[in-house]
N, C-alpha and C positions, 0 to 999 in steps of 0.2 A: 504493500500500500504506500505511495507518495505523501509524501512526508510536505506537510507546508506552514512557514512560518508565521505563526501569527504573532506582531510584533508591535510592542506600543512604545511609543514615542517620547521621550522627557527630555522634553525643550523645545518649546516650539518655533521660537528665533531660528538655532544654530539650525533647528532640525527640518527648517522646511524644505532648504532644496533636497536631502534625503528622504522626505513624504514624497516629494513629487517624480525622482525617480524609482522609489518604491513601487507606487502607484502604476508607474510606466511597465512596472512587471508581470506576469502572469499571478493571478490572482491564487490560482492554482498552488504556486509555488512560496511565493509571501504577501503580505497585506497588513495591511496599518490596523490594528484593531482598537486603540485607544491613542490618545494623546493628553500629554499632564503637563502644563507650565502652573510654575507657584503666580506666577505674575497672570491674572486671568486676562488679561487686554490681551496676552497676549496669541489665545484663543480664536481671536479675532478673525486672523491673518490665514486659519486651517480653512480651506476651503475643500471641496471635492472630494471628502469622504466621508459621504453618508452612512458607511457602516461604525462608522469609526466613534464612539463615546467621547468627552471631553473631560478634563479633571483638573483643577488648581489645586489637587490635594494626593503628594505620592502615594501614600500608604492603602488610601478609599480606590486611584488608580490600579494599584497590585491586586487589590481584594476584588476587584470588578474582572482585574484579568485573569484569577484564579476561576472565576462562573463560566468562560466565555473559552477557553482554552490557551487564552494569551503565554506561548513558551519561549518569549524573547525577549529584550529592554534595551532599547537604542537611548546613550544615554548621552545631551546634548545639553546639558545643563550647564550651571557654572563651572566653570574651571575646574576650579579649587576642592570643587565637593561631589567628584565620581563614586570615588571608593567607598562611603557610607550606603551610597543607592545601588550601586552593583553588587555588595555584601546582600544587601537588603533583598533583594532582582533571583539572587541566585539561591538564597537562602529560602524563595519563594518558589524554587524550582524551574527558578528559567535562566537562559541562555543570557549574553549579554553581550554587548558592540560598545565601546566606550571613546568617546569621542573629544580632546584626542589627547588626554594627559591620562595617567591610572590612577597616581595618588600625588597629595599635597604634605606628608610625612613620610618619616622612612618608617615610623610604626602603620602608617595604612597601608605600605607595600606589604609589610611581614602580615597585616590581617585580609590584607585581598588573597596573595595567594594560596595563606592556608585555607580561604575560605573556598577558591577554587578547587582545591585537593581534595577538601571536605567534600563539597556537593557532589563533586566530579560535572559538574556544568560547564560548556564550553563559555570562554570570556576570548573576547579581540579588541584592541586598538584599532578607531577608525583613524589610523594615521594617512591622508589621501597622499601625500607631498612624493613620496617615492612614486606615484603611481602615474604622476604625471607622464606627456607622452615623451620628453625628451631626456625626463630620469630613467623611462624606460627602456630607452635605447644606451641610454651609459652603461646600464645595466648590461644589457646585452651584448657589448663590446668590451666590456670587463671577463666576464665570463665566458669568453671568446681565449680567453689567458693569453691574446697579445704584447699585451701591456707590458707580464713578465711578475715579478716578485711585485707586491703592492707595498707601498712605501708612506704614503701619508696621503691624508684626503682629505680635501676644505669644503665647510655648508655655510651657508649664510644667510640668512633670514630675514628681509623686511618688511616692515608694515609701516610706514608711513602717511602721515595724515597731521595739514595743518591743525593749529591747537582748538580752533575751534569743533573742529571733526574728535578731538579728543577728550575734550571737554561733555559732547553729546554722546561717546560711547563710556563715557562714567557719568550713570544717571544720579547717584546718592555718593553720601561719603564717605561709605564703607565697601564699596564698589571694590569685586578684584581686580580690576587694570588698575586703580589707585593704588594698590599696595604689592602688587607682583612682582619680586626683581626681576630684574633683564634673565638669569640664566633659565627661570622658569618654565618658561614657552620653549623647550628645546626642542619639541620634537620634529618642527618643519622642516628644522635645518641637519640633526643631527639624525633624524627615522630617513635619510635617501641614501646617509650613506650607510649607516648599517646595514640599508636593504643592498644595496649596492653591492658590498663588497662580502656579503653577509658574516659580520663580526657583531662585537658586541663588546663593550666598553670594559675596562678592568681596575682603570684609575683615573682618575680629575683632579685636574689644575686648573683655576678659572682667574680673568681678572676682569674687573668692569671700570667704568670709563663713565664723569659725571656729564652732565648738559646742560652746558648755562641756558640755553633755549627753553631745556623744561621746568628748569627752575621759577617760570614766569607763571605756571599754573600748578604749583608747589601747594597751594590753597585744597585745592582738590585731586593732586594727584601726589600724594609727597615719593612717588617709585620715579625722583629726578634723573635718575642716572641713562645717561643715551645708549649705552649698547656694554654687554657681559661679553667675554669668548672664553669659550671652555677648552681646553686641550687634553687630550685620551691616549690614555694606552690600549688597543685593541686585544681581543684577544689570537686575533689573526698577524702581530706583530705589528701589524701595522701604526703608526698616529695617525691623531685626526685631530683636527681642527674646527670649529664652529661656532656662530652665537647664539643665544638665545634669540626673541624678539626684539632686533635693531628698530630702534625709533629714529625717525627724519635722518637716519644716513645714505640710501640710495633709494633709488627706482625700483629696484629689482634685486630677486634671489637668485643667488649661482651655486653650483655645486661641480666641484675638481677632484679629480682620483690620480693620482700617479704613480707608475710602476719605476721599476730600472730600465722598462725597454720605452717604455712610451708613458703616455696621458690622455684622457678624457675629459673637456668639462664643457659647461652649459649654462650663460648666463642671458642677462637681460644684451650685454651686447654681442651675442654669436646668433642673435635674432629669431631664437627659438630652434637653432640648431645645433650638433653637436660636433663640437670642433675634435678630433683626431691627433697624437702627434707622434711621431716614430722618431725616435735619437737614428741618425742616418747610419749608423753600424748596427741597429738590432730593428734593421724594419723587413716585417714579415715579407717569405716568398708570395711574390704576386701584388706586392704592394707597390708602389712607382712614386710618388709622392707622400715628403714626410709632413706636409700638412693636408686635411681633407675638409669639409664640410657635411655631414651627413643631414639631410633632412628627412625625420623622420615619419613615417606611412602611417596613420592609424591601421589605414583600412588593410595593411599590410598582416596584420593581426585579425584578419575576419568578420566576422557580422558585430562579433561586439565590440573589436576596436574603432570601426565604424559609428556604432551609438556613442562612445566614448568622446569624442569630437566635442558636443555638442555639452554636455556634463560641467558641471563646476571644477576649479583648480585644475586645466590642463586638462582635464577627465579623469583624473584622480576620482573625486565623486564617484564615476560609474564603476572604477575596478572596486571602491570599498563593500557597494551595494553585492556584487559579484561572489568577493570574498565570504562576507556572511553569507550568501546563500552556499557559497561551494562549501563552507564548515557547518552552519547550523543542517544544511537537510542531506548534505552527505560525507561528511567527517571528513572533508578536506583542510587538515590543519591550516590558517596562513603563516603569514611570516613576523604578523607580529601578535603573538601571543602573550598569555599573561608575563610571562618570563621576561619578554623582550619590553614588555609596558612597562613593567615596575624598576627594571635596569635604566631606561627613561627615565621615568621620575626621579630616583634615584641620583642620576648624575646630576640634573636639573638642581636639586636639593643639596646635596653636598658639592657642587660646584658654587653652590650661592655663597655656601659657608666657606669655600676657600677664597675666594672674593674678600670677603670681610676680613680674612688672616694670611691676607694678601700672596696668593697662589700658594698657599701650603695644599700641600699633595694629599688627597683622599682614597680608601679603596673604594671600589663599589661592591659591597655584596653581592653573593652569589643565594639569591632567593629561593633557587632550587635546592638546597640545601639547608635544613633543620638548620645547624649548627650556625652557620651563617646567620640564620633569621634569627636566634636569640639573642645574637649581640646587639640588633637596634629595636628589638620589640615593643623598649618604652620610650624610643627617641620619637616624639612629636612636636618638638620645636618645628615652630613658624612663622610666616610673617603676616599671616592673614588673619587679619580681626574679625570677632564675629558683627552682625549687626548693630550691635552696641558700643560699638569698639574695643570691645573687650577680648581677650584670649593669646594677643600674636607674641611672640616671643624672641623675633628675629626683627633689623630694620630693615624695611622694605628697598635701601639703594644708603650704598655707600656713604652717603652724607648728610644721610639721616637724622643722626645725633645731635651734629653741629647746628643744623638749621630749629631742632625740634623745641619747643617751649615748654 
């Protein structure tokens, strides 16, 4: 019997262009059966699924989707606060897509993935950034082992937006873009190349870098600092390089891979191509030029590289939707699973804190491993206040202190 997801939505902001390629699916296969934002305006904005219930209230949303067979939870909520409602999702007996950090402590990695263990429910990172179509082809040129030994890789990350655009994406003042460090948002930059080169990080060094620019809306964003970068030991030997979320430093996100024999990279100026490079003594038989320009085919990838086109982030968006269904309705592991989510948050977190103790060197825990996960099970230091401003433990950006009253 065909297995089909029925799947309820938490967050209807982040989560709409995901409703609507959901939607675009065979009904058969998955379908929206609920949708829950705390903020109810935000309700609003769901259009087109008349099967679909509405809830400004998680817990009344799970208990609706326990009547109705709801066995999934796309979860597109705040930042900061996955890992309590994906515990919560799976402890309920369903599946989970988490969209796109795992946790906001190094103790909610050690309690997601025992929770994962526990249930045995599949849980994934909707990370789209590798999925993009010209991170896909880097991919694919890596994996080709032209390149030769991989030797270090750079991500880079931006989001850009005058202050008044930034100002209107922190509604209140307890907002988490208000108090986010830079290295937090890592995974745009730093999930293309681990998919890339498929490694996974072992140690962090990080330093950040202040902004007199953001210093001017310090009022309601005191996270002044322009841009973190994190540096990794892989586990594939490799370094790597990367920032968090850069604010007002470029136009565009790049990402670089280099061997001994060559390089790949992909930015705002190779114009959505993927530049090639051969050291002219290790360039492959049949290759003729040591620079090339690849432009890459969606449709070169079939019918559903083709819908991919048209998909949010590059079409990232349509391979995430994909992913969930290749694991939740046929146990196709992806690539970024709980393991690889909380190794994520992880560096993000202890990269912040070496930040503040000015590049000292951190391991990342290996959260597949018991032993591992006891040594941070009560570290819940953080920067994020609750609604009250109460609870954070960390300052949100380097020069926090100095300016704070």
């Amino acid at each position: 019997m065909a297995y089909t997801i029925k799947i309820g939505m938490f967050g209807a902001w982040r989560g709409s262009n995901y409703i609507d390629l959901i939607a675009a699916e065979d009904k058969d296969v998955i379908k929206i059966v609920a949708v829950c934002d705390k903020q109810a305006e935000k309700l609003d904005s769901v259009k087109g699924l008349e099967e679909a219930k509405l809830f400004s209230d998680f817990d009344s949303f799970i208990e609706y989707g326990k009547s109705v067979g709801m066995n999934a939870v796309f979860l597109a909520n705040y930042f900061h606060e996955h890992a309590p409602y994906a515990i919560k999702a799976m402890e309920a007996g369903m599946d989970v897509v988490s969209e796109c950090t795992s946790a906001a402590t190094l103790k909610q990695c050690v309690d997601l993935v025992r929770c994962v263990e526990r249930t045995k429910r599949k849980y994934m990172i909707a990370e789209n950034y590798p999925f993009m179509t010209a991170n896909l082809e880097m991919k694919h040129q890596i994996d080709l082992g032209t390149l030769g030994t991989l030797l270090y890789a750079e991500g880079e990350y931006n989001h850009s937006g005058d202050l008044a655009a930034l100002r209107q994406l922190t509604p209140f003042k307890y907002h988490w873009r208000a108090w986010m460090p830079r290295t937090y948002y890592v995974t745009h930059a730093m999930g293309p190349l681990m998919y890339m080169t498929n490694s996974m990080p072992k140690y962090v060094s990080a330093r950040a870098a202040h902004s007199e620019l953001l210093e001017q809306i310090r009022d309601f964003r005191p996270n002044d600092d322009g841009m973190a970068r994190m540096f990794c030991e892989m586990d594939n030997g490799m370094a790597a390089s990367f920032t968090g979320c850069t604010a007002q430093a470029s136009d565009y996100s790049r990402y670089r891979v280099v061997g001994d024999k060559g390089s790949v990279e992909q930015s705002g100026y190779t114009d959505g191509k993927v530049r090639l490079f051969y050291s002219a003594h290790t360039m492959p038989e049949g290759v003729t030029e040591q620079v090339s320009y690849i432009d890459p085919d969606p449709a070169s990838w079939g019918e559903k590289g083709k819908k991919a086109v048209n998909a949010g982030h590059g079409g990232g968006d349509y391979w995430i939707i994909q992913n969930v269904i290749d694991y939740f309705a046929n146990g196709i592991t992806p690539f970024f699973d709980v393991y690889k989510g909380v190794a994520m948050s992880a560096t993000a977190i202890l990269g912040w804190r070496s930040c503040l103790e000015h590049g000292k060197n951190y391991k990342i825990p290996d959260f597949s491993l018991e032993e591992e996960r006891k040594e941070v099970e009560h570290d819940d230091l953080t920067p994020f206040p609750d609604e009250n401003g109460e609870g954070a433990t960390l300052p949100p950006s380097t020069t926090y202190g100095k300016y704070k009253k």
